[in-house]
C-alpha positions as CSV (number, residue, x, y, z in Angstrom):
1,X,-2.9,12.8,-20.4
2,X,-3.5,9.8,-18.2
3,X,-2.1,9.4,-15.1
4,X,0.2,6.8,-14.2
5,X,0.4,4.7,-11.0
6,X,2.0,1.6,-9.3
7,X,0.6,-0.4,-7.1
8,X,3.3,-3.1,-4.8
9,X,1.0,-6.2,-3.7
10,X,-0.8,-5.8,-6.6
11,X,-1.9,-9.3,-7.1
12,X,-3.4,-9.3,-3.7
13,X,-7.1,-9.0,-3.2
14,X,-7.1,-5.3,-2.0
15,X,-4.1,-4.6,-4.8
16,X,-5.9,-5.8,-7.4
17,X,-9.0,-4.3,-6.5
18,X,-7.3,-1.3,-5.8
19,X,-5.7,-1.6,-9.5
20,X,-9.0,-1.8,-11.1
21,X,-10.4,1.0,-9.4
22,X,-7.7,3.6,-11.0
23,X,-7.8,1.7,-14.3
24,X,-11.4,2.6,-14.4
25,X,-11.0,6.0,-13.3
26,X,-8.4,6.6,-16.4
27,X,-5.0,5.9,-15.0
28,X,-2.5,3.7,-16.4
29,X,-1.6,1.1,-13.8
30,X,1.6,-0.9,-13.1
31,X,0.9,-3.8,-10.7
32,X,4.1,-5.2,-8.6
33,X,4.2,-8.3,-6.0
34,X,6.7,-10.5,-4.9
35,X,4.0,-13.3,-6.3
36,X,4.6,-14.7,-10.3
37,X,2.2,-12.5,-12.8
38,X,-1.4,-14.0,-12.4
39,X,-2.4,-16.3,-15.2
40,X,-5.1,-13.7,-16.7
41,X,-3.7,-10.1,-15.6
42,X,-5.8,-7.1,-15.3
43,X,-6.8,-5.8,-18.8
44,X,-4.6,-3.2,-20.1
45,X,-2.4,-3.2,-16.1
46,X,2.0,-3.5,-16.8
47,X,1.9,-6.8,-14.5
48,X,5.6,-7.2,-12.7
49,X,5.9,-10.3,-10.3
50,X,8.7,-12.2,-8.8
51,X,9.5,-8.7,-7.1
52,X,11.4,-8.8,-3.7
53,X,10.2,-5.3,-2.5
54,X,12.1,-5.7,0.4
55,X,15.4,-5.8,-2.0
56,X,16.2,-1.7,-2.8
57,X,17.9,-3.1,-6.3
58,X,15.1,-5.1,-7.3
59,X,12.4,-2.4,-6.1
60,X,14.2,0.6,-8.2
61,X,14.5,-1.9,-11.0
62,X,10.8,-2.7,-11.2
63,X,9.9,1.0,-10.5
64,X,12.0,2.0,-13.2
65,X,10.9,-0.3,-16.1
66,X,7.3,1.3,-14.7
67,X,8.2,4.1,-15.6
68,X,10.0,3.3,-18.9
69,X,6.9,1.1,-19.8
70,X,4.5,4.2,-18.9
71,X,6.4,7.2,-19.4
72,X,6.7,8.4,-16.1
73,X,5.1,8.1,-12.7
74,X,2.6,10.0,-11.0
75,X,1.8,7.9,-7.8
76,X,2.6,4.6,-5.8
77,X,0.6,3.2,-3.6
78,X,2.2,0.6,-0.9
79,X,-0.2,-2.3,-0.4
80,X,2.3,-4.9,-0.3
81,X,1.7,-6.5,3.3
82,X,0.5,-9.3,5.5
83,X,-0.8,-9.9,9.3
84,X,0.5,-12.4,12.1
85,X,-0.9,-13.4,15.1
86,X,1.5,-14.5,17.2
87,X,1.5,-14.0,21.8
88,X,5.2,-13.0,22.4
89,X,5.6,-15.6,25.1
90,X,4.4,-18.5,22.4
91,X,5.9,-16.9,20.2
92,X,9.0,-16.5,18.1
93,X,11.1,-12.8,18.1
94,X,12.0,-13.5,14.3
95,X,8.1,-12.8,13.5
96,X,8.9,-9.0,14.5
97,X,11.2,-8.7,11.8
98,X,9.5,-10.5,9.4
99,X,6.4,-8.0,9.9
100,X,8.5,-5.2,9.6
101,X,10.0,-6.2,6.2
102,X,7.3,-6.6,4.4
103,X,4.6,-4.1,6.0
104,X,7.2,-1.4,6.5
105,X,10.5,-1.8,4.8
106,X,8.7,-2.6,1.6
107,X,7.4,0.8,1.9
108,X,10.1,2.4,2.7
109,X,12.2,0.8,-0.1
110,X,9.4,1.4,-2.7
111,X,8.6,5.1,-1.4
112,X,12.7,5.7,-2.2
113,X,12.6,4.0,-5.3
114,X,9.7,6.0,-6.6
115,X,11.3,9.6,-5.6
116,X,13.3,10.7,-8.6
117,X,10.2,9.4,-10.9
118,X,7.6,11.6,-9.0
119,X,10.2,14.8,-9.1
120,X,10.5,14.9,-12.4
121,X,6.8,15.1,-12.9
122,X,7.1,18.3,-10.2
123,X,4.4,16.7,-8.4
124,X,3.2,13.5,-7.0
125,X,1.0,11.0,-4.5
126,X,2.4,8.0,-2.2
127,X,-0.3,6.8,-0.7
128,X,0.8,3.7,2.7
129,X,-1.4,1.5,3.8
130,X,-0.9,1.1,7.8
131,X,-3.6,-0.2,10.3
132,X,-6.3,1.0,12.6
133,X,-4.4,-1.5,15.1
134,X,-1.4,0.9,15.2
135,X,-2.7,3.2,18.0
136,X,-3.3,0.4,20.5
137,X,-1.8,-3.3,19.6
138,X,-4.5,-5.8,20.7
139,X,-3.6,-9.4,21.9
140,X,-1.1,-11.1,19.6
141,X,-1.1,-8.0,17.7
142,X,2.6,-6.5,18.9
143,X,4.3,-7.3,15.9
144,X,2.1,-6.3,13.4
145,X,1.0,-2.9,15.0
146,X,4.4,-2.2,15.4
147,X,5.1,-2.5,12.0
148,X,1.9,-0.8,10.8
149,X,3.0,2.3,13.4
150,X,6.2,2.1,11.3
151,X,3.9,3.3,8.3
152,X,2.7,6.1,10.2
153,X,5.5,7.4,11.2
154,X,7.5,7.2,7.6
155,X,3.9,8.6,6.4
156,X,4.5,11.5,8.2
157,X,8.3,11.9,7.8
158,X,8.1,11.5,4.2
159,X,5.6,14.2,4.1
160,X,7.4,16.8,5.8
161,X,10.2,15.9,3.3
162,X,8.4,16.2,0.2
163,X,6.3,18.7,0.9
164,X,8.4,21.6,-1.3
165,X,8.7,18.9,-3.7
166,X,4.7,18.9,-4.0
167,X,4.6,16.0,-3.0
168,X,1.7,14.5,-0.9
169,X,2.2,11.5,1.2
170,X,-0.6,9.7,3.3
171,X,-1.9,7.0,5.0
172,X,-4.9,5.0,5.0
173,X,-6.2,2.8,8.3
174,X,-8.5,0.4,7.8
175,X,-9.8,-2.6,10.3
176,X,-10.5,-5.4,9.3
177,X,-11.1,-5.7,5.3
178,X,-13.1,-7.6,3.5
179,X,-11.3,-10.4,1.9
180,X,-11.9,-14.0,1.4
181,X,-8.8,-15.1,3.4
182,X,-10.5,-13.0,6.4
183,X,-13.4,-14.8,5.8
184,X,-12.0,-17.9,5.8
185,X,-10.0,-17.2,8.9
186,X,-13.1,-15.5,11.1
187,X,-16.2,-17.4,9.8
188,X,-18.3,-16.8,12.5
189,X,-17.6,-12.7,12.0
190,X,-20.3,-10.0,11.0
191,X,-18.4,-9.4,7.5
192,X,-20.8,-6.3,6.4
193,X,-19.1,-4.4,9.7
194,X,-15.9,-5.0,7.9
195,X,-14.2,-2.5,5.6
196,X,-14.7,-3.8,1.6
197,X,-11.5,-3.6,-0.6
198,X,-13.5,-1.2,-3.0
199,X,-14.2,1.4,0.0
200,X,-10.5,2.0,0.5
201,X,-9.9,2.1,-3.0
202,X,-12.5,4.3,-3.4
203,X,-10.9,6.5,-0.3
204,X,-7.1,5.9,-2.2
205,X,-9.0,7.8,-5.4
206,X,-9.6,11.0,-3.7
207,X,-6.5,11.0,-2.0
208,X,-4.2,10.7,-5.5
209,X,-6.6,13.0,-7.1
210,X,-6.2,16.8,-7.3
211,X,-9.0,17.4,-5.2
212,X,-6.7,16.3,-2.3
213,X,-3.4,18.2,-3.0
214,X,-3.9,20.5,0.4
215,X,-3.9,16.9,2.2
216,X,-0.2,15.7,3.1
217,X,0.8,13.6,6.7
218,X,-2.7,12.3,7.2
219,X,-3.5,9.0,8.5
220,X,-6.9,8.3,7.7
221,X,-8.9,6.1,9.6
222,X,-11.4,3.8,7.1
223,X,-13.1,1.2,10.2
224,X,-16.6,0.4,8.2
225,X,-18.2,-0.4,12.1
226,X,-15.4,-2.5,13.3
């Protein structure tokens, strides 16, 4: 039997890369974003937009009709997530919560949504993305490595929760990835030192597979040569 996962930011660059990567592996993949469903979805991928992950209502209901569309659940992986670069003394306090909503609290919403769907199956992955810039925040960085040391921490938490449960929960973080708003943004940058979308997906794989059920709490470092 296949196995089934969801994906939040799934219409992203590194969600939708990450989607194909476990479609061609043999999973059945649900893709929810806060975006409208793309005009040519993934082949064969339950596409859910217009999802306010932040919202618990609207993140169990999207979860839910996953796992009605599917049959059950077997893994989620939290992608949903964005980056601003902001010095706190040009800057504006609101931008801390807005990095915390949607890097961390759309985790946390999404990892509680997904619970009773991964129990029932008696086992299960949640897989967080959080951010090589969480162990020391560079300049302008404060908010966002704050919020990505949020995903740490609930990575780790959540681990020693579910671990009965079998349950594995961890964490991948990467540097800088490989996407064409990065590109834009930094066009002067070395991009084959960044991390590529299909590397962490690749690293994602293993980590949902059952090669990695001894692996729970970890946050995995994925820099490329950042």
């Amino acid at each position: 039997m296949n196995k089934i996962v969801a994906i939040t930011g799934g219409f992203g660059h590194l969600g939708s890369v990450v989607g194909q990567a476990f479609a061609t592996a043999g999973w059945q993949v649900a893709l929810l974003d806060r975006a409208v469903s793309p005009r040519y979805p993934q082949a064969g991928a339950l596409c859910l937009g217009g999802v306010d992950l932040t919202d618990s209502a609207a993140a169990h209901h999207a979860i839910d009709r996953a796992a009605e569309h599917f049959g059950g659940l077997d893994a989620l992986i939290n992608v949903a997530g964005g980056f601003h670069w902001e010095t706190l003394a040009d800057g504006d306090v609101d931008t801390w919560d807005l990095m915390y909503r949607i890097n961390l609290r759309t985790a946390v919403v999404s990892s509680q949504a997904v619970l009773e769907h991964l129990k029932a199956r008696g086992r299960g992955r949640i897989l967080n993305i959080a951010a090589a810039a969480a162990t020391r925040a560079a300049l302008g960085m404060g908010a966002y490595a704050a919020s990505k040391a949020g995903v740490m921490r609930l990575t780790e938490a959540l681990a020693e929760e579910l671990k009965d449960a079998r349950i594995t929960v961890n964490a991948l973080m990467p540097s800088i990835i490989d996407t064409p708003q990065n590109r834009a943004d930094m066009p002067g940058a070395e991009f084959d030192r960044w991390v590529r979308p299909e590397q962490l997906a690749a690293t994602l794989l293993f980590l949902a597979s059952d090669q990695a059920a001894a692996i729970t709490g970890a946050c995995i470092p994925v820099t490329g040569r950042v």
